[in-house]
N, CA, C and O of each residue as an XYZ file, in Angstrom:
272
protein
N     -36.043     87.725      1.085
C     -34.793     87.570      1.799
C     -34.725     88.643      2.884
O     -35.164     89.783      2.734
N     -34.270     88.285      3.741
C     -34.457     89.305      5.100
C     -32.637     89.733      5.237
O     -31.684     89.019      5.547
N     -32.704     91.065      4.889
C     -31.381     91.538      5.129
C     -30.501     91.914      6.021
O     -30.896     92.815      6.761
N     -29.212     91.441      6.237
C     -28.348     92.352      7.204
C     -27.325     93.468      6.702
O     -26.663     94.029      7.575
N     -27.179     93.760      5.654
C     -26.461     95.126      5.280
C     -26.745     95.434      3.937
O     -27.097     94.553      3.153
N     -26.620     96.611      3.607
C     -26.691     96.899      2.301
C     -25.769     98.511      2.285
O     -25.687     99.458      3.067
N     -25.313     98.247      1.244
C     -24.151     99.348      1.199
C     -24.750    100.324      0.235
O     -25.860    100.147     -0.268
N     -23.661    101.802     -0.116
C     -23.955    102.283     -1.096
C     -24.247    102.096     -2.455
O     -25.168    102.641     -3.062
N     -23.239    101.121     -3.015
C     -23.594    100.673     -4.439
C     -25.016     99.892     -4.625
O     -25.512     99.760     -5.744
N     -25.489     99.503     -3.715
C     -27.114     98.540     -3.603
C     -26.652     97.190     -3.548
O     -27.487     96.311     -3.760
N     -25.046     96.751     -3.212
C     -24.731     95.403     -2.485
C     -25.251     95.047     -1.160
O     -24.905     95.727     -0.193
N     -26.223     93.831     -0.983
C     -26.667     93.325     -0.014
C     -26.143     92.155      0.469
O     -25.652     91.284     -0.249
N     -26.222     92.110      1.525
C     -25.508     90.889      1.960
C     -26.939     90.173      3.287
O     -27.344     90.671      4.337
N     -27.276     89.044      2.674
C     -28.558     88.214      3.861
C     -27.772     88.456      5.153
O     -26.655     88.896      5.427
N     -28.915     87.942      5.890
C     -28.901     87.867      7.735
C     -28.596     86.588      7.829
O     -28.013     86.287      8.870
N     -28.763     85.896      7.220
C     -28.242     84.509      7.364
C     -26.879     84.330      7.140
O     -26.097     83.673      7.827
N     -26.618     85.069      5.961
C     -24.800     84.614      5.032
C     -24.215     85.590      6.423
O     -23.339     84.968      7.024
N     -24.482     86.805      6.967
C     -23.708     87.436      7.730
C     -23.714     87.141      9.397
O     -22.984     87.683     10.226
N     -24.744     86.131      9.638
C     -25.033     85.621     10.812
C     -23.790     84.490     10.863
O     -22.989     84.421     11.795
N     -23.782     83.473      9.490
C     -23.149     82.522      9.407
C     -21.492     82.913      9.995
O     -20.829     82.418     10.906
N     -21.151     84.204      8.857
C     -20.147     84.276      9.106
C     -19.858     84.973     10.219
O     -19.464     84.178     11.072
N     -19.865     85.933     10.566
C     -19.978     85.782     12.094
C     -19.897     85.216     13.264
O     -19.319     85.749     14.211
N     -20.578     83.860     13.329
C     -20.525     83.038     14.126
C     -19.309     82.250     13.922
O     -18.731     81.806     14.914
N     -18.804     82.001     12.611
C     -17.347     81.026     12.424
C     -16.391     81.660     12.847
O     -15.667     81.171     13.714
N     -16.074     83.441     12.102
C     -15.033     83.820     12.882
C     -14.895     84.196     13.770
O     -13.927     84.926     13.984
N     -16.129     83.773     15.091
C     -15.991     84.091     16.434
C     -15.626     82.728     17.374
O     -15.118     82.602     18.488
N     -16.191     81.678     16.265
C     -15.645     80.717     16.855
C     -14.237     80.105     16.200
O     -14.012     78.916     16.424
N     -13.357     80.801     15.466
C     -12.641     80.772     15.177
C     -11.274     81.857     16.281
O     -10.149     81.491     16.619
N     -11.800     82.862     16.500
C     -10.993     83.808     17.722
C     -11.111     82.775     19.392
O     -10.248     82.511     20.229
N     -12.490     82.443     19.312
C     -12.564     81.925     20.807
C     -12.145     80.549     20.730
O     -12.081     79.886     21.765
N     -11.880     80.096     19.711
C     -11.168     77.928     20.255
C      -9.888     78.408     20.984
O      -9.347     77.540     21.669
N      -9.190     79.861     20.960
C      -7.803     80.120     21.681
C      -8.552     79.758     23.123
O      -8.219     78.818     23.844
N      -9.215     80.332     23.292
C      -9.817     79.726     24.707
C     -10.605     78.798     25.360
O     -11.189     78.746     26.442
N     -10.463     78.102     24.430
C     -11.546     76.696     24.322
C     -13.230     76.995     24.595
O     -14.023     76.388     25.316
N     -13.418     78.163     23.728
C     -15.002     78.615     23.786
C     -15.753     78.824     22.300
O     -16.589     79.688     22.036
N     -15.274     77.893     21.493
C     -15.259     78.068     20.258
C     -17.152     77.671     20.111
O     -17.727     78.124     19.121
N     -17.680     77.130     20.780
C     -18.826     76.577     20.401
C     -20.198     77.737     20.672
O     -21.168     77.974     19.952
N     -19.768     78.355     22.117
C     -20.207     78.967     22.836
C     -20.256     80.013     21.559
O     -21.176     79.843     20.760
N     -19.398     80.996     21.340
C     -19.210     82.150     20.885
C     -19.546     82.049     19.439
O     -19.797     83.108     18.865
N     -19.612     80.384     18.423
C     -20.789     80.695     17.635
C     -22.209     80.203     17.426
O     -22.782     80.032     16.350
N     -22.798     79.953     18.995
C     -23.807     80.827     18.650
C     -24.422     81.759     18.941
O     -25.573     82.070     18.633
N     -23.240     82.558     19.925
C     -23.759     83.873     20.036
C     -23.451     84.781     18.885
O     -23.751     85.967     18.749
N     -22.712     83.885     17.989
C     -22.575     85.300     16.902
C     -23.520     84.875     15.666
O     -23.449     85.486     14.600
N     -24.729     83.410     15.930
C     -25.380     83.331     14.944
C     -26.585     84.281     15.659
O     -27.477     84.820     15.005
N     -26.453     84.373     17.000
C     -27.924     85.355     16.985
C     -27.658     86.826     17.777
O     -28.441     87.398     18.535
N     -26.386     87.232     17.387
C     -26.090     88.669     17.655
C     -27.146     90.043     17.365
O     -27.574     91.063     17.905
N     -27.209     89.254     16.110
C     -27.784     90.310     15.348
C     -29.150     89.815     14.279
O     -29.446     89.926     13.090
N     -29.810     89.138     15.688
C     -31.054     88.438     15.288
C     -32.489     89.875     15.306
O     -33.689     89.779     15.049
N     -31.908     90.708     15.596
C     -33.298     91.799     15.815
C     -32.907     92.681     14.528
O     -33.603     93.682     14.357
N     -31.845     92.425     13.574
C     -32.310     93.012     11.957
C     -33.655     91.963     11.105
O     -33.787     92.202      9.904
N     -34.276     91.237     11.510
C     -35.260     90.490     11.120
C     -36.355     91.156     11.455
O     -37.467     90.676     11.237
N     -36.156     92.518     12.112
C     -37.232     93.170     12.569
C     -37.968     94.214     11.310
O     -37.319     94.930     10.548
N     -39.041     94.118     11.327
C     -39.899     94.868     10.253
C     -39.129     96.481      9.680
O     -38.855     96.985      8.591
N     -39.017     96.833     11.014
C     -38.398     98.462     10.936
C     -37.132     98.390     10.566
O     -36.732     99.248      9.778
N     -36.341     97.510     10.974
C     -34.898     97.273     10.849
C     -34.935     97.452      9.087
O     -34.165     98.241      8.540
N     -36.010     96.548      8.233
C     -35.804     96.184      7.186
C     -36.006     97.381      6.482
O     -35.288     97.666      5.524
N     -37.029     98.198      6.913
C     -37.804     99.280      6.312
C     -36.674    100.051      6.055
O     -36.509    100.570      4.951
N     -35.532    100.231      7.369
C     -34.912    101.524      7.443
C     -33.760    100.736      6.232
O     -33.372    101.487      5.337
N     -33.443     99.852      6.220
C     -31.957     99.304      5.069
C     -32.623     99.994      3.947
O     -32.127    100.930      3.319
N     -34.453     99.162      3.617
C     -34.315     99.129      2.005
C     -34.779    100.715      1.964
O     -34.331    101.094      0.882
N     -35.282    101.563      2.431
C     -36.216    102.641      1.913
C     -35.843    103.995      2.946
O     -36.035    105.127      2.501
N     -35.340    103.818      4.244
C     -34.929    105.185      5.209
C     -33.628    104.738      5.579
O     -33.501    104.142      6.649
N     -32.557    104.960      4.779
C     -31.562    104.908      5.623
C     -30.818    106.213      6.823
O     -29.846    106.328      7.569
N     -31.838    106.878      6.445
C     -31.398    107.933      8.144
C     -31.987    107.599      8.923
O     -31.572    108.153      9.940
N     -33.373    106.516      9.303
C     -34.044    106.731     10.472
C     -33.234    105.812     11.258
O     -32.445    104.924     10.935
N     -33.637    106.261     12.372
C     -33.267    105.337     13.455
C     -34.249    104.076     14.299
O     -35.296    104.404     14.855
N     -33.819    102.806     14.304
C     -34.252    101.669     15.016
C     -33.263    101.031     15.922
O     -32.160    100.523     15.718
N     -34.054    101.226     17.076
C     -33.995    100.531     18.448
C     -33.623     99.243     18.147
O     -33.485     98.414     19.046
């Protein structure tokens, strides 16, 4: 499973479940402006570069380093 957060207690939450949601409640803020479609799918691939090797490294095993 390729992750997008993981907290202190060792709760993870996928890149997918947080991509998903993301994208609904952005297209849920933007139908006020009739851009509801647009804005999810920029919020399904906002945060498409945590799929990145280092990204993953630093969640499960360095959480001080830093990735670009």
């Amino acid at each position: 499973m390729i992750l997008a957060h993981k907290d202190n207690n060792g709760n993870v939450q996928s890149l997918q479940d947080h991509s998903f949601n993301v994208a609904t409640k952005a297209r849920e803020d933007a139908n006020v402006i009739d851009q509801g479609d647009i804005l999810f799918l920029l919020g399904l691939y906002h945060d498409l570069g945590k799929a990145n090797q280092e990204f993953q490294d630093k969640l499960l095993l360095h959480p001080n380093k830093h990735v670009d």
